[in-house]
Phi, psi and omega in degrees: 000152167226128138351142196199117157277143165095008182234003181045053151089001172076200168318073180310070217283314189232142170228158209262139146299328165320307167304235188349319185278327173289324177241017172028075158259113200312315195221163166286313207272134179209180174255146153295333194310321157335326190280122218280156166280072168262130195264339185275021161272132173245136162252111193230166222251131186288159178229057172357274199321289200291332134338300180303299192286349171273295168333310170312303151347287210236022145280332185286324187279312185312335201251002189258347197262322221205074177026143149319319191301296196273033164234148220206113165276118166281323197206168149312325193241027166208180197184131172245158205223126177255103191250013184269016119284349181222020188284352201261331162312346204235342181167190248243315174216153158331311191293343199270338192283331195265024191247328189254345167302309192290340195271299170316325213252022131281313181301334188246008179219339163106317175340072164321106177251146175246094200252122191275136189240125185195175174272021165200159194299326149337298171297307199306304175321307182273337165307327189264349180270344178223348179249324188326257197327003154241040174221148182357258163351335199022079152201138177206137171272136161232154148220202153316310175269001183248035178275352177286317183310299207273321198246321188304311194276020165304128158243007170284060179334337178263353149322316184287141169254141180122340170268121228249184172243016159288319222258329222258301186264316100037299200276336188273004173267009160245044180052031173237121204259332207197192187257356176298276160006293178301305191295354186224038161285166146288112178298328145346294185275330181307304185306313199282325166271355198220340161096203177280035172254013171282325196274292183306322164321339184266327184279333167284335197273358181247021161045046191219111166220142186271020188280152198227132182319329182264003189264041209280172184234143169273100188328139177257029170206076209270173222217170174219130190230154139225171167208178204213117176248124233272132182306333195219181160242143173230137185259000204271087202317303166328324173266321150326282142338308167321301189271328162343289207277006191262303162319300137002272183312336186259329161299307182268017137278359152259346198266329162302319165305319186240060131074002215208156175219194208191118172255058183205141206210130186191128183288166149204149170225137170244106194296176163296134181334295197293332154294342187270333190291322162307303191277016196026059156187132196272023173129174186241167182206153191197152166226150183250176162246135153228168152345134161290130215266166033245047145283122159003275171317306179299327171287300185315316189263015147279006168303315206257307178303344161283299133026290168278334159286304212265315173324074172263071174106322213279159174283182176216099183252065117240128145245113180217145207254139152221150124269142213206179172054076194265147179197167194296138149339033229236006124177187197257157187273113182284147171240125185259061152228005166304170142259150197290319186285301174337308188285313204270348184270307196291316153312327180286336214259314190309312197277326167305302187293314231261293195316287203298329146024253186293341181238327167281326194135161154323303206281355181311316192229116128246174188309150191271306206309338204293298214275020174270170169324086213133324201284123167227054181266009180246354195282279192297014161252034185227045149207159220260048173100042192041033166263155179285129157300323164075032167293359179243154132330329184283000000 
């Protein structure tokens, strides 16, 4: 969990089973405030670095079973593993193999694991999210032939993954309850209500997904992004700004790492509950064109000018900054209303602070506005995939 002011303790990211079977608490993500008052309920602060370092751990164990090439980290605490060239090295069945992965990975980490087994990466998932964890072993299989058994008989839907609970309510107002329902839907009327995610849907409920681990697709638009979900809520235009242009700075200082500029520049902002609640709407997101890019500048103020159009006011808790329709670094773009020694200092300086940067830390040099009121780039550069890092215990 991390700590948030202004947030009744922030986030609940994980929950223990024990935990979910003792206060029949529904999900991992939660708010505290949710949690019942109880003192043998513990809340403890994530600890990323070590998390990072364990995941690392037992992924190293995971290349002793299968090719790097057939492993798909999926999550921190989770992996799918394409073992169908190399399970008859490790053992007698699939099943004998995914028994001595776990068995290893306890012996070397202390670590309790639970593995879903299946011919495709789809079957392995839902098998290890609704039958494991309930079996000795925590292992369970699904395939093909055992899927009227194993997938026909969900009747929760938002149990499967991938069925959302949007997704969930939708089908049942066009009369499909369960996953019997879905797999002995008209596949037809699914494409005309859901477009082709009707189709994979119907193909999930036959427990057939072709994705294969090793197989990545190249975005086909690719973009360079941050976001920011805010310590508070701020209403203050000035602080609101503030994290704009610091997200903003921090986007086009990656985009100068690799080398790349961008013409296409674009907000999303997310109000605060009681503003979404005002506005029927939970915030606006807009993109501008510019010039090609990554200069500090040239990104902050088209940021602010999107900003300054749609922003009437509303509190803000999201901020997320992208660039896009990306291309080569290839040399910098003169403004002819700048004066030109300006333009060339202000690139020299950018490029400077990012080198001292890249070998001291984020926090070696930063901007004084960081430290006004509101700012929050020197908080977030001391945390690991917007997590507490957690190098102590305490």
């Amino acid at each position: 969990m991390s700590e948030q002011e202004n947030t009744n303790g922030g986030l609940i990211l994980a929950t223990s089973p024990k935990a979910k079977r003792m206060y029949h608490l529904q999900a991992n993500v939660s708010r505290q405030r949710d949690l019942p008052q109880d003192e043998q309920l513990i809340v403890v602060p994530p600890r990323m670095n070590m998390y990072i370092q364990k995941n690392l751990q037992i992924n190293q164990i995971f290349q002793r079973y299968t090719a790097p090439a057939d492993i798909w980290p999926y999550s921190i605490d989770e992996a799918i593993l394409n073992l169908t060239h190399s399970w008859r090295l490790s053992g007698q069945s699939p099943w004998d193999v995914a028994r001595k992965i776990q068995l290893t990975i306890h012996e070397e980490t202390g670590i309790y694991t639970t593995v879903g087994i299946g011919n495709n990466p789809l079957q392995a998932k839902v098998a290890l999210d609704i039958y494991a964890k309930h079996n000795h072993d925590n292992i369970a299989e699904i395939n093909y032939q055992n899927v009227p058994q194993r997938l026909w008989t969900i009747t929760n839907m938002e149990d499967v993954w991938s069925i959302g609970h949007r997704t969930a309510n939708h089908l049942r107002k066009i009369g499909i309850n369960n996953i019997w329902d879905l797999a002995h839907a008209n596949p037809y009327a699914l494409r005309a209500e859901f477009g082709l995610v009707g189709e994979q849907l119907f193909a999930l409920a036959w427990g057939i997904d072709r994705a294969h681990p090793g197989q990545v697709e190249p975005p086909k638009s690719p973009s360079i992004s941050n976001s920011q979900v805010l310590p508070r809520d701020y209403v203050h235009r000035d602080e609101i700004r503030l994290v704009v242009k610091e997200i903003g700075e921090q986007v086009a200082a990656r985009l100068r790492h690799r080398h790349l500029q961008c013409t296409k520049v674009s907000l999303s902002i997310g109000f605060n509950y009681a503003s979404a609640s005002v506005a029927n709407r939970g915030g606006f997101g807009a993109e501008v064109t510019v010039s090609a890019t990554n200069s500090n500048h040239d990104i902050i103020a088209a940021l602010l000018r999107i900003f300054d159009h749609y922003w009437t006011g509303e509190g803000v808790r999201n901020i997320a900054v992208s660039c896009g329709h990306l291309g080569n670094d290839s040399g910098q773009q003169l403004e002819l209303f700048r004066p030109l020694q300006q333009q060339i200092r202000d690139n020299t300086l950018e490029r400077t602070v990012d080198t001292i940067r890249s070998r001291f830390g984020f926090t070696a040099l930063v901007y004084a506005k960081s430290k006004l009121t509101g700012g929050t780039a020197i908080n977030r550069a001391g945390l690991v995939g917007g997590h507490n890092g957690g190098n102590s215990y305490e």
